[in-house]
PDB file of N, CA, C and O in Angstrom:
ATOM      1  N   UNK A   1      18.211   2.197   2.349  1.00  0.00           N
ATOM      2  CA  UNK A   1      17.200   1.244   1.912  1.00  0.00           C
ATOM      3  C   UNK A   1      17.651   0.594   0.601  1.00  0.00           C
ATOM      4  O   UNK A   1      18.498   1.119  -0.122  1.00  0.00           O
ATOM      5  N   UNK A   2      17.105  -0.464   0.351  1.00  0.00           N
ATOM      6  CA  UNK A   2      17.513  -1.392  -0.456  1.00  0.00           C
ATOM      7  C   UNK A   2      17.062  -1.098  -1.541  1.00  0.00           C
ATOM      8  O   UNK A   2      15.905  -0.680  -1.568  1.00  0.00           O
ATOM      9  N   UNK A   3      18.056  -1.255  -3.187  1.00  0.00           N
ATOM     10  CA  UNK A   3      16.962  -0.419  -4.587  1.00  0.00           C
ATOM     11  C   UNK A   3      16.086  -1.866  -4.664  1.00  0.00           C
ATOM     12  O   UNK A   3      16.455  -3.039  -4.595  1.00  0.00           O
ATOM     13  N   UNK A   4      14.597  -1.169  -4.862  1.00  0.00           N
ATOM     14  CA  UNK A   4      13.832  -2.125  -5.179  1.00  0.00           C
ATOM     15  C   UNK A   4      13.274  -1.626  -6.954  1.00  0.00           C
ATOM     16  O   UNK A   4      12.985  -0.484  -7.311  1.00  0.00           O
ATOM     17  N   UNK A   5      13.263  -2.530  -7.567  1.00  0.00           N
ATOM     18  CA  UNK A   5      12.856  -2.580  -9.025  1.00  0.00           C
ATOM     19  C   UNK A   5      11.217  -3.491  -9.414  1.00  0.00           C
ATOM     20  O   UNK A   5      11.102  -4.677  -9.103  1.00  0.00           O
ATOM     21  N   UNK A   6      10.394  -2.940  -9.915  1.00  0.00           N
ATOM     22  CA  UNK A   6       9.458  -3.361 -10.649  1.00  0.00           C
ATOM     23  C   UNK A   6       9.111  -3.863 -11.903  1.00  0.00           C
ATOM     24  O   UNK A   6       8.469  -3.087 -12.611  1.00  0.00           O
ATOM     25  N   UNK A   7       9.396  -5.058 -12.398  1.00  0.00           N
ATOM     26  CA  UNK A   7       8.882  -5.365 -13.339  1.00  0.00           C
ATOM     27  C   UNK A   7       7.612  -4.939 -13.468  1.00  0.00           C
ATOM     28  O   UNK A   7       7.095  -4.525 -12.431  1.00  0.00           O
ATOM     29  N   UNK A   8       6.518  -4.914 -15.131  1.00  0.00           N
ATOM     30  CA  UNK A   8       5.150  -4.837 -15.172  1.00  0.00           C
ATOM     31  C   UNK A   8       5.226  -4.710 -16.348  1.00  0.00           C
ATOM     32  O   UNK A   8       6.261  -4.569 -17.001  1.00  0.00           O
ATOM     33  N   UNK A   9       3.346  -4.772 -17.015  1.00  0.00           N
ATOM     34  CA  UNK A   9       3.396  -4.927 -18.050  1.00  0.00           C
ATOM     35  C   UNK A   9       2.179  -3.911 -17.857  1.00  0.00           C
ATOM     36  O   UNK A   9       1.938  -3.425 -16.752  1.00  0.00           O
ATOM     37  N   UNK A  10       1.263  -3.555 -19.237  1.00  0.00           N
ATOM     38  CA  UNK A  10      -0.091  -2.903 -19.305  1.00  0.00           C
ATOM     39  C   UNK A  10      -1.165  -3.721 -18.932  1.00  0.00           C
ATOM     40  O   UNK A  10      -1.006  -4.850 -19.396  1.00  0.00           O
ATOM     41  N   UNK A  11      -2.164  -3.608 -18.298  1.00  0.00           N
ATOM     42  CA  UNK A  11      -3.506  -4.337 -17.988  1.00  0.00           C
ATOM     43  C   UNK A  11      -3.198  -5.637 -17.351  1.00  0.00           C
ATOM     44  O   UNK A  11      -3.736  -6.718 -17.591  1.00  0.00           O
ATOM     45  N   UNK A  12      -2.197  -5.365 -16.453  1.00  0.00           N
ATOM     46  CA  UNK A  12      -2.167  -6.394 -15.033  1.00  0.00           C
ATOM     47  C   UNK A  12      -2.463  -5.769 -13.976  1.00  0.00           C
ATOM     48  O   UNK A  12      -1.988  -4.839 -13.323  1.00  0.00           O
ATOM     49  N   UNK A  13      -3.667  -6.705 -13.904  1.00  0.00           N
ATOM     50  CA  UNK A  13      -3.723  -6.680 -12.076  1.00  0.00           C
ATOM     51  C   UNK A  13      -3.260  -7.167 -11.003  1.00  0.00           C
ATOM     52  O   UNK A  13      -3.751  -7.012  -9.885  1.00  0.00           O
ATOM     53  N   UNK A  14      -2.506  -7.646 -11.215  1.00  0.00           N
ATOM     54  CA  UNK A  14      -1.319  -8.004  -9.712  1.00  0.00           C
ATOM     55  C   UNK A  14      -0.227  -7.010  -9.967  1.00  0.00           C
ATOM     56  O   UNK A  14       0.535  -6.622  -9.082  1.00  0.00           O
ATOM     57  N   UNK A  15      -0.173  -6.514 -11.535  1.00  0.00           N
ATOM     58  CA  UNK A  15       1.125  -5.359 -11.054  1.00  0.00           C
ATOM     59  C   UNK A  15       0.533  -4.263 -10.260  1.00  0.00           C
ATOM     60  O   UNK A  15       1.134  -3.851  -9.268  1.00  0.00           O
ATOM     61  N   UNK A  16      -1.033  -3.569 -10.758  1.00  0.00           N
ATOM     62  CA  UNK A  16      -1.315  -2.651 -10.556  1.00  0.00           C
ATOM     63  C   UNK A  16      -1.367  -3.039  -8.688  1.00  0.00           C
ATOM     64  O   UNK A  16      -0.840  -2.215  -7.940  1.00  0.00           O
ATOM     65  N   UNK A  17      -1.866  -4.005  -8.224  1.00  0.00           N
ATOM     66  CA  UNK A  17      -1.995  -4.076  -6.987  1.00  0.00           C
ATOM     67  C   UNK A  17      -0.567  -4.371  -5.951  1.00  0.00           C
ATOM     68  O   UNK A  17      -0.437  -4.304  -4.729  1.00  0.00           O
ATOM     69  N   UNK A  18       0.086  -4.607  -6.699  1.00  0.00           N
ATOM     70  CA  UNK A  18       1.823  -4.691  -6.096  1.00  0.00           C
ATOM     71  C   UNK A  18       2.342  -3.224  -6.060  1.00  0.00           C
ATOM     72  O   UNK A  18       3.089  -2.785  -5.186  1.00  0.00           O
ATOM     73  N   UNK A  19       1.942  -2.648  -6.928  1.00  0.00           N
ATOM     74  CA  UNK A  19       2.241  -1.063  -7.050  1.00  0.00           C
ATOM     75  C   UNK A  19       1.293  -0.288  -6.442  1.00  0.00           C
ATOM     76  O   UNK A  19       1.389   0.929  -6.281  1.00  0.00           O
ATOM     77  N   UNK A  20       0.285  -1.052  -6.066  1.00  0.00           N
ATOM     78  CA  UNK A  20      -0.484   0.185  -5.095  1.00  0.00           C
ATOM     79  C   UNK A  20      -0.143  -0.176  -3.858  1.00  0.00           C
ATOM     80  O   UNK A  20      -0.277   0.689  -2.993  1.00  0.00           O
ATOM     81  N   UNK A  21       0.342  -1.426  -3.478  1.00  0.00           N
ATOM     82  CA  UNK A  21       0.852  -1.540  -2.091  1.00  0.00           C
ATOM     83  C   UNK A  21       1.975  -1.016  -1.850  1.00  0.00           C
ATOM     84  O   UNK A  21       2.252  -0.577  -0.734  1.00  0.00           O
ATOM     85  N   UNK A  22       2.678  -0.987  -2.722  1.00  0.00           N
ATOM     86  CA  UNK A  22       4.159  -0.525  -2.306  1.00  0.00           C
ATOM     87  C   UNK A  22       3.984   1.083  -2.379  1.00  0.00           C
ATOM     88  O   UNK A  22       4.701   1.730  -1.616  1.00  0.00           O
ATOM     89  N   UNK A  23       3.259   1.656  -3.071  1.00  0.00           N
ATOM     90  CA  UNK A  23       2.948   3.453  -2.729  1.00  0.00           C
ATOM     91  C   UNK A  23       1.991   3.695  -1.811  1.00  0.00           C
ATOM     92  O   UNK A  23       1.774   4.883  -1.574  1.00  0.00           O
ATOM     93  N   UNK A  24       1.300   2.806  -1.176  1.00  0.00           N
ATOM     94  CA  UNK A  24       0.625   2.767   0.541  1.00  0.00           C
ATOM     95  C   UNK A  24       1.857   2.529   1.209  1.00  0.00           C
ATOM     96  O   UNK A  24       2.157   3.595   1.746  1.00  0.00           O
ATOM     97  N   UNK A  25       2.546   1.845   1.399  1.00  0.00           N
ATOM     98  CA  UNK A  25       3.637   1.706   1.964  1.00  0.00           C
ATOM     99  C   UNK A  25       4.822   2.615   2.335  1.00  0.00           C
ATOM    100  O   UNK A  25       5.507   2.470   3.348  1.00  0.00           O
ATOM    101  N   UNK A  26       4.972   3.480   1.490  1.00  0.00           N
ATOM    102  CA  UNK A  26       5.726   4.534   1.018  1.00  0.00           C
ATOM    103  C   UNK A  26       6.842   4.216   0.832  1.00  0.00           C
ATOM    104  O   UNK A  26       7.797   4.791   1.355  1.00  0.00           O
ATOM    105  N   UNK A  27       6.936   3.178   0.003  1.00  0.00           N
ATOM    106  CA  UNK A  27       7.930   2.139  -0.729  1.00  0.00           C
ATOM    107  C   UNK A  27       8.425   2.631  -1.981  1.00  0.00           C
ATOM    108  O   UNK A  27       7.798   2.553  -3.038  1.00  0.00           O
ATOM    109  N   UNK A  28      10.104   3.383  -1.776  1.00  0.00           N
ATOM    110  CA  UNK A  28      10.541   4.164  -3.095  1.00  0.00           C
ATOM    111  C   UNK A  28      10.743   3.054  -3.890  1.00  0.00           C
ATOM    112  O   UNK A  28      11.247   2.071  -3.348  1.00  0.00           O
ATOM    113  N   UNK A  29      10.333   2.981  -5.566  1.00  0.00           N
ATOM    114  CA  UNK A  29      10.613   2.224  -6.311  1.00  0.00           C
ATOM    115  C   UNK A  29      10.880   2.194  -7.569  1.00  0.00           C
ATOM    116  O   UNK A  29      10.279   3.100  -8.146  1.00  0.00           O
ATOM    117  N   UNK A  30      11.670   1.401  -8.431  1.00  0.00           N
ATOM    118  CA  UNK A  30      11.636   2.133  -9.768  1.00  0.00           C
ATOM    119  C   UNK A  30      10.781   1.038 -11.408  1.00  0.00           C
ATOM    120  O   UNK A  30      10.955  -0.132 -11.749  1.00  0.00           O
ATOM    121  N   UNK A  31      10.171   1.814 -11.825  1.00  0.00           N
ATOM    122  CA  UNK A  31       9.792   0.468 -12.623  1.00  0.00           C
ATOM    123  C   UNK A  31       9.851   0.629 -14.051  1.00  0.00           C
ATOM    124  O   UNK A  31       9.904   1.724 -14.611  1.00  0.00           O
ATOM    125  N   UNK A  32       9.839  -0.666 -14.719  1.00  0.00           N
ATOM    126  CA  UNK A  32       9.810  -1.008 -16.141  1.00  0.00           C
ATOM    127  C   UNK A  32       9.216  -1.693 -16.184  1.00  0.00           C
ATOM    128  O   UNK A  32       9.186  -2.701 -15.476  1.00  0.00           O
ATOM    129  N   UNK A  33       8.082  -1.199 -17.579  1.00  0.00           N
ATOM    130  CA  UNK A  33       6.939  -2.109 -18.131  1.00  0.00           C
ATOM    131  C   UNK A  33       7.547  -2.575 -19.237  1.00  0.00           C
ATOM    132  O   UNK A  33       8.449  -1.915 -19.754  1.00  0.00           O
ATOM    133  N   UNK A  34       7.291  -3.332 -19.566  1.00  0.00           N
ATOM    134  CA  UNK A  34       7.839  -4.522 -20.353  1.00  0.00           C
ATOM    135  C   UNK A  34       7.235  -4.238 -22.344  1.00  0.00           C
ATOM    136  O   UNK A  34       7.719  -4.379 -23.467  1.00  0.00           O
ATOM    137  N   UNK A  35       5.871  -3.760 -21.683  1.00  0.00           N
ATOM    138  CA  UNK A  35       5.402  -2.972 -22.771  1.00  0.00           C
ATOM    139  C   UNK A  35       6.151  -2.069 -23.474  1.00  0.00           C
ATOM    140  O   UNK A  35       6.633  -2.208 -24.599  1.00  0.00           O
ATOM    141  N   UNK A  36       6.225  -0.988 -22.615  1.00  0.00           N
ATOM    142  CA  UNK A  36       7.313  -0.230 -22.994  1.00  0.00           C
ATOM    143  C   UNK A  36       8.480  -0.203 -23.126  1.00  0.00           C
ATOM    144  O   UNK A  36       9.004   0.547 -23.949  1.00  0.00           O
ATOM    145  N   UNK A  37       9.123  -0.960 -22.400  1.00  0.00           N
ATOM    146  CA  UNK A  37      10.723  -1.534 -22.663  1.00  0.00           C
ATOM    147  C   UNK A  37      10.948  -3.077 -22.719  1.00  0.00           C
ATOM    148  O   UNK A  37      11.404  -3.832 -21.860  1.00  0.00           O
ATOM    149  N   UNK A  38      10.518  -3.314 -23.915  1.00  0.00           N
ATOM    150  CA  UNK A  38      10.856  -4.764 -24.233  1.00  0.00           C
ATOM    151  C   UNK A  38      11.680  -5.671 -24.076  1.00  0.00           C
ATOM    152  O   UNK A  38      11.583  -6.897 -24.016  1.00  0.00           O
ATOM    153  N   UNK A  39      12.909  -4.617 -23.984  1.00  0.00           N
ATOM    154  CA  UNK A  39      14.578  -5.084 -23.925  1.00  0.00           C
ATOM    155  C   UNK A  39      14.747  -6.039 -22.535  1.00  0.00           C
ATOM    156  O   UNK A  39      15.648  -6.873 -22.444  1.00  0.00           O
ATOM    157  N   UNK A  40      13.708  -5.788 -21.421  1.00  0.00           N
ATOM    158  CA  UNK A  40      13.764  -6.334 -20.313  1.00  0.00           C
ATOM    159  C   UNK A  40      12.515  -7.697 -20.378  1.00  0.00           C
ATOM    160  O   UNK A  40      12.434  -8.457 -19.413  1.00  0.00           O
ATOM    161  N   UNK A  41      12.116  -7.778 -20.912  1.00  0.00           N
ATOM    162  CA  UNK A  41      11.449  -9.352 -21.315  1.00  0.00           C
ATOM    163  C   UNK A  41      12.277 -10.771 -21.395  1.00  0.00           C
ATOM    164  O   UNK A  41      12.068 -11.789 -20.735  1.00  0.00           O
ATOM    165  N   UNK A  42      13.627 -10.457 -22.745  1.00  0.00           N
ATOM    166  CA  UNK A  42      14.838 -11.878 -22.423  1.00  0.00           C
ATOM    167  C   UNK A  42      15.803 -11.333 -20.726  1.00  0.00           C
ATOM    168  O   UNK A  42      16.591 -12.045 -20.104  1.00  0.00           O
ATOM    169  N   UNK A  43      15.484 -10.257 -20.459  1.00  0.00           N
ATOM    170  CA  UNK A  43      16.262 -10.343 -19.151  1.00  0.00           C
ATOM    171  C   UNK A  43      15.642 -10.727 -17.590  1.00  0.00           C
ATOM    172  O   UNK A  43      16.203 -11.123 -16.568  1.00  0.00           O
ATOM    173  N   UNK A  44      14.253 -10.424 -17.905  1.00  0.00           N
ATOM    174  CA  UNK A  44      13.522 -11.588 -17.248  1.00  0.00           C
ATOM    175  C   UNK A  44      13.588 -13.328 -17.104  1.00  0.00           C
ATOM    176  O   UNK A  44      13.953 -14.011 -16.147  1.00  0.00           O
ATOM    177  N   UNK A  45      13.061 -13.750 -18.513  1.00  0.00           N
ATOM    178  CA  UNK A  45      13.335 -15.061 -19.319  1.00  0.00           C
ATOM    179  C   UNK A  45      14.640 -15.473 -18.467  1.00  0.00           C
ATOM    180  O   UNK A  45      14.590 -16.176 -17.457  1.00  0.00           O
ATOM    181  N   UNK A  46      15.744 -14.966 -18.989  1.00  0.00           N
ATOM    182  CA  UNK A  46      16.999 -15.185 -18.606  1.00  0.00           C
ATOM    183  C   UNK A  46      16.802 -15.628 -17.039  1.00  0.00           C
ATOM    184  O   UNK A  46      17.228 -16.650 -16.501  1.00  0.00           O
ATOM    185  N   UNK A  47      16.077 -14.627 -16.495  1.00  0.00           N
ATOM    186  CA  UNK A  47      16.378 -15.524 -14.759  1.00  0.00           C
ATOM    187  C   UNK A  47      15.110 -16.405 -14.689  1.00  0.00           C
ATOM    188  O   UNK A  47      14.789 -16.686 -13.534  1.00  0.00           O
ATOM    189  N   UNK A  48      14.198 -16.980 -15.807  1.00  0.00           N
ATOM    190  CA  UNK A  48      13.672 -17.875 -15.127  1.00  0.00           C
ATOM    191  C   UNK A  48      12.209 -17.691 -14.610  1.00  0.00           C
ATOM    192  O   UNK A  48      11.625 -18.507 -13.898  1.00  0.00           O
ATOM    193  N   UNK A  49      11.536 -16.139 -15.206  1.00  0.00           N
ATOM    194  CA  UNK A  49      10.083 -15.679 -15.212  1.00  0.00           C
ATOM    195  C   UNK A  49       9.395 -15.056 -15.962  1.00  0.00           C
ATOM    196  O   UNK A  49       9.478 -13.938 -16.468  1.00  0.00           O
ATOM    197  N   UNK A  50       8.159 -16.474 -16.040  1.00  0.00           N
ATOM    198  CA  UNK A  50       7.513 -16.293 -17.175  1.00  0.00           C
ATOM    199  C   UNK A  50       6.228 -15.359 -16.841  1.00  0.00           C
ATOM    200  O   UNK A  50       5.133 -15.413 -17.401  1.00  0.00           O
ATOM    201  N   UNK A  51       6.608 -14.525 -15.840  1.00  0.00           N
ATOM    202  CA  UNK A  51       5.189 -13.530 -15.937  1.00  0.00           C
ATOM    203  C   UNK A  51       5.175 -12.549 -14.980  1.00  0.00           C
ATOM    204  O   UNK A  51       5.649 -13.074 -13.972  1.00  0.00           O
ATOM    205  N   UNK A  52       4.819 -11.126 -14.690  1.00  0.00           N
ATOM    206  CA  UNK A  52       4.720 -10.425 -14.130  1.00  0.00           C
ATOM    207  C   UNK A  52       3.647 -10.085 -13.260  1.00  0.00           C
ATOM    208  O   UNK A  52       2.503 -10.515 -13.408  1.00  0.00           O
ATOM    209  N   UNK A  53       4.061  -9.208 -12.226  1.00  0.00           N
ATOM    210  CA  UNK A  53       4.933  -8.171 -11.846  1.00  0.00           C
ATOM    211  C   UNK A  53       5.984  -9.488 -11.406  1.00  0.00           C
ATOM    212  O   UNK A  53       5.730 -10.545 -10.828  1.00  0.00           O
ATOM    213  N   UNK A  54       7.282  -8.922 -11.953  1.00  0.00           N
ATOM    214  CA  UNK A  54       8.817  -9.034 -11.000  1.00  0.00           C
ATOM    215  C   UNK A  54       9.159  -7.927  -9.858  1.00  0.00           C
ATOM    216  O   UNK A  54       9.348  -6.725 -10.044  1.00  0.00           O
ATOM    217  N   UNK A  55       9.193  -8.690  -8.541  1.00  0.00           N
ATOM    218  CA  UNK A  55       9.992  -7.591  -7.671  1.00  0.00           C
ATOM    219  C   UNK A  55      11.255  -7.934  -7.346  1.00  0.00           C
ATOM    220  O   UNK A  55      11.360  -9.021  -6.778  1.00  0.00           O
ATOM    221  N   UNK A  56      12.472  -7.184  -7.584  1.00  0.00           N
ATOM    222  CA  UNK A  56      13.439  -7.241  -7.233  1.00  0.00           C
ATOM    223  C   UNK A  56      14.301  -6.141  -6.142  1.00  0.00           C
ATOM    224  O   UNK A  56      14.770  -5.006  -6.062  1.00  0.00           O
ATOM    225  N   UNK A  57      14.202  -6.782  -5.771  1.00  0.00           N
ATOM    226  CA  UNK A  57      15.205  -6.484  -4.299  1.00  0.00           C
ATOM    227  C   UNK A  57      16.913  -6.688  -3.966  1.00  0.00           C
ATOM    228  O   UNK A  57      17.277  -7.794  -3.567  1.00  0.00           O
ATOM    229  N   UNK A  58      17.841  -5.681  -4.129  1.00  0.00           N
ATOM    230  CA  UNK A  58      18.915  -5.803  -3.976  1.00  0.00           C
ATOM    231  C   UNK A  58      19.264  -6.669  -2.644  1.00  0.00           C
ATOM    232  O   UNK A  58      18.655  -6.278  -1.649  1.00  0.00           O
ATOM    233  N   UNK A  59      19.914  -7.497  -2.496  1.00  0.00           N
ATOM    234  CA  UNK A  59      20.338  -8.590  -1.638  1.00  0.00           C
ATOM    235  C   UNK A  59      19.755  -9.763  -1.328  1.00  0.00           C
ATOM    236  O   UNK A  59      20.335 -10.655  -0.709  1.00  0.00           O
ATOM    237  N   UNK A  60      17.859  -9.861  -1.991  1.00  0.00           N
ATOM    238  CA  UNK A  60      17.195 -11.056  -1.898  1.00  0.00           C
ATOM    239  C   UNK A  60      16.590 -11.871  -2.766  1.00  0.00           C
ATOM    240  O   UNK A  60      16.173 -11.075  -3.608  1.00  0.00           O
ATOM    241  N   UNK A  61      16.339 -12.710  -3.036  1.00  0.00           N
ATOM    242  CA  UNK A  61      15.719 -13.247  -4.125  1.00  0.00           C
ATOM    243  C   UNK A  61      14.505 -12.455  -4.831  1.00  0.00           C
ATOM    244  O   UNK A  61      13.508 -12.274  -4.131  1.00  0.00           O
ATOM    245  N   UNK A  62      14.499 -12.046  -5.938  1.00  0.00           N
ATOM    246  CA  UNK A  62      13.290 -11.843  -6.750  1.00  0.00           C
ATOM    247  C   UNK A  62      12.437 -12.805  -6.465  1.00  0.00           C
ATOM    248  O   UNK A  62      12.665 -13.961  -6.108  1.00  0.00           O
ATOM    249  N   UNK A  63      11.207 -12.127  -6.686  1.00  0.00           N
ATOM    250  CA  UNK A  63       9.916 -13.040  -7.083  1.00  0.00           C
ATOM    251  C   UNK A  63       8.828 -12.303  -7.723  1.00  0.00           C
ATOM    252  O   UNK A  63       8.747 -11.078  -7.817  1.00  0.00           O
ATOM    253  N   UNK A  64       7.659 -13.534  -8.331  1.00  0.00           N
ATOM    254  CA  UNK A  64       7.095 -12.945  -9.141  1.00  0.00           C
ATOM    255  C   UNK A  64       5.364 -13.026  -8.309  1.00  0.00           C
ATOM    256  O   UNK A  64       5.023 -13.744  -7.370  1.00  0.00           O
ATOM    257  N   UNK A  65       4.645 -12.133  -8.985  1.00  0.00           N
ATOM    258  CA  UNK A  65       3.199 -12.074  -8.650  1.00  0.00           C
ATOM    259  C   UNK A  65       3.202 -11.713  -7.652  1.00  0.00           C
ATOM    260  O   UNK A  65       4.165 -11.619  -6.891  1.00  0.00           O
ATOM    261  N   UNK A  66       1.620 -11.320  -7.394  1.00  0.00           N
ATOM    262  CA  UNK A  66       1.429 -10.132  -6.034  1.00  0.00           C
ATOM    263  C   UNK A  66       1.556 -11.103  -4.757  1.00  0.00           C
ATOM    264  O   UNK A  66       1.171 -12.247  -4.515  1.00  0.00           O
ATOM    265  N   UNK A  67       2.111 -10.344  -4.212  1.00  0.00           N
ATOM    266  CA  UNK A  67       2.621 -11.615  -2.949  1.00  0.00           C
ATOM    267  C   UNK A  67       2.987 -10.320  -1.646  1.00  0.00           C
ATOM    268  O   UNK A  67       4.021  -9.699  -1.398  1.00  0.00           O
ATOM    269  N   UNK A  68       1.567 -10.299  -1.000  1.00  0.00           N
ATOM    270  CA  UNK A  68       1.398  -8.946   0.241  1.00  0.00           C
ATOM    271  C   UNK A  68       3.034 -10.070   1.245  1.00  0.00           C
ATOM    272  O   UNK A  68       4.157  -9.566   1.218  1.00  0.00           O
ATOM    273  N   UNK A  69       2.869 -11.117   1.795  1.00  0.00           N
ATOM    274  CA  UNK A  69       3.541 -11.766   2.219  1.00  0.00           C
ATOM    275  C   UNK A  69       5.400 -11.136   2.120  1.00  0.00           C
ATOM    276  O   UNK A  69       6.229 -10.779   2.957  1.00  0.00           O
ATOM    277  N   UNK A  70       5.381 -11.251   0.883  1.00  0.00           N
ATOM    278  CA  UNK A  70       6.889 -10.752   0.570  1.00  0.00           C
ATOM    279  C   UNK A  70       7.014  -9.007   0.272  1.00  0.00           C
ATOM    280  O   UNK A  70       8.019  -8.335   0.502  1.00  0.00           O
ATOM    281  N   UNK A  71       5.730  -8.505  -0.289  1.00  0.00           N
ATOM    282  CA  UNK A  71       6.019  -6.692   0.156  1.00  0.00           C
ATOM    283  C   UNK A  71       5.840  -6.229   1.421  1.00  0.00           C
ATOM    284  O   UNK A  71       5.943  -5.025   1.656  1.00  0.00           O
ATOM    285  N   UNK A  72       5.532  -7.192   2.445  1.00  0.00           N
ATOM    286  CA  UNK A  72       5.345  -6.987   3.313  1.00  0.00           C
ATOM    287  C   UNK A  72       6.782  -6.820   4.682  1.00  0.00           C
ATOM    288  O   UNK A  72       6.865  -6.245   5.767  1.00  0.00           O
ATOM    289  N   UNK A  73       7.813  -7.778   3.749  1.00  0.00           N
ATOM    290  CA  UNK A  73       8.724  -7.856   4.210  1.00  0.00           C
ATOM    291  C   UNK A  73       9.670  -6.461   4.088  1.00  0.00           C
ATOM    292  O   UNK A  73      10.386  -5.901   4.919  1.00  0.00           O
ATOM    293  N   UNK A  74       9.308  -6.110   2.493  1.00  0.00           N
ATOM    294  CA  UNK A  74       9.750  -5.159   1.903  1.00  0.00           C
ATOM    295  C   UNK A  74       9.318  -3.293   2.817  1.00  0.00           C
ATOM    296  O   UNK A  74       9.912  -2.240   3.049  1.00  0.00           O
ATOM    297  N   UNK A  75       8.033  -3.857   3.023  1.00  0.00           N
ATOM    298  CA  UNK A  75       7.936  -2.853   3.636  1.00  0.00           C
ATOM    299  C   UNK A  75       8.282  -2.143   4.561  1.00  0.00           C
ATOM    300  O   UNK A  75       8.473  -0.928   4.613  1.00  0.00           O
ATOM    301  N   UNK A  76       8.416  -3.465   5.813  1.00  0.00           N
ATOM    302  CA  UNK A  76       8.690  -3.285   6.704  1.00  0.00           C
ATOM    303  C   UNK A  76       8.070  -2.821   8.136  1.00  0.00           C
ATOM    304  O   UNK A  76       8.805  -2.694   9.115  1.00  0.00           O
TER     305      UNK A  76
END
């Protein structure tokens, strides 16, 4: 399976709901809040998103905000 990565921050609700779909899902994942690791904020920026949740997916385009449509793909 493909590494999937989580952007997020504190007191979002599209992260919290991107992250509750993907652990209904039983979607292994790894994440960084932005809160807590800041260092990943210009490495966001850098590709071009100004807001969270980021999902990234090894081999497909990232995207941002809760989007059942594209975890859905993820899921499988």
């Amino acid at each position: 399976m493909a590494k999937i990565t989580l952007y997020s921050k504190n007191n979002c609700m599209q992260c919290k709901m991107t992250k509750r779909y993907l652990t209904e899902h039983n979607v292994t994942f790894e994440e960084h809040n932005i809160n807590e690791q800041p260092q990943y904020v210009d490495y966001l920026k850098e590709r071009g998103f100004m807001a969270v949740p980021v999902v990234d997916v090894d081999g497909q385009q990232a995207f941002s905000g809760f989007r059942p449509d594209q975890l859905q793909t993820i899921a499988g």
